[in-house]
C-alpha positions in Angstrom: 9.2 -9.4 11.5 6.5 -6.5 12.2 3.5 -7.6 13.9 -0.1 -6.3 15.2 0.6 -5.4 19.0 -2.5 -6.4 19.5 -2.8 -9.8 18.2 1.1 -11.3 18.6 3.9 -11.3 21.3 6.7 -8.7 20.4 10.3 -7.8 21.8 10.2 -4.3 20.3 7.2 -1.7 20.7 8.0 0.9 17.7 4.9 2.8 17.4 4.4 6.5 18.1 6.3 7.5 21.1 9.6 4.7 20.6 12.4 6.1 19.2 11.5 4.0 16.1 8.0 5.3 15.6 6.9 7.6 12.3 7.2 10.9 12.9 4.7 11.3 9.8 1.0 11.3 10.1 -1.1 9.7 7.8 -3.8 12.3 6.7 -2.0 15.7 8.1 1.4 14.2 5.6 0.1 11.8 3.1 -1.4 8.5 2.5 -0.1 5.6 3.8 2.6 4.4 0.9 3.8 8.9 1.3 4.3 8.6 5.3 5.9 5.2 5.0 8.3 6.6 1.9 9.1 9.4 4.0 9.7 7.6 7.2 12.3 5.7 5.1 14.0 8.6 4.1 14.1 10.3 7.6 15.6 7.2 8.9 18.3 7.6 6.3 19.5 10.6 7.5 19.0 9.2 11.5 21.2 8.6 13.8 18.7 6.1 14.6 20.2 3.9 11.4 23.3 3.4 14.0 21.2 1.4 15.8 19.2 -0.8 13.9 21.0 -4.2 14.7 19.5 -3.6 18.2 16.0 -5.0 16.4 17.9 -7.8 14.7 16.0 -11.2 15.4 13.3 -9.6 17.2 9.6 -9.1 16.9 8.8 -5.3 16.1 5.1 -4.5 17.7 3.0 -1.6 15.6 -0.7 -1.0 15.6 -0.1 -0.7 11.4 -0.5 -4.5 10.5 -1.4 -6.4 8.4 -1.4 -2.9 6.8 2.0 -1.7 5.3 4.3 -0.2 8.1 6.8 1.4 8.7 8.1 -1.4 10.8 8.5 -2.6 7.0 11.7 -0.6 6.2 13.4 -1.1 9.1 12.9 -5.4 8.3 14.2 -4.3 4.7 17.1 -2.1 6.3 17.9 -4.8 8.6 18.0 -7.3 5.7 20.5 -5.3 3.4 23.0 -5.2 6.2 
């Protein structure tokens, strides 16, 4: 589950500076559905997909929601494993 930092409790912060946070800006590399479609494809080719099931069962913390998020595909990754 992704959540607003600033409204709920989370385990996991993984906004812009985590190791889990978009490299892609919205504005300087797209909209908000391009950065979050490229996010998903940089974490394809991560070695950061090795450790997804350290987020498994917690609360991810991003400034994005409600909005779409990134946080989004990493739930979906998490969900096809």
């Amino acid at each position: 589950m992704v959540v607003n930092l600033r409204k709920s409790n989370y385990n996991i912060y993984i906004g812009r500076g985590s190791k889990w946070g978009n490299p892609f800006i919205i504005g300087r590399d797209g909209n908000r559905e391009e950065v979050i479609r490229k996010y998903r494809e940089y974490i394809m080719q991560s070695d950061l997909l090795n450790d997804l099931e350290e987020l498994r069962g917690k609360v991810l913390g991003c400034f994005c929601k409600p909005k779409a998020c990134h946080g989004d595909v990493l739930v979906e990754l998490l969900k096809r494993k």
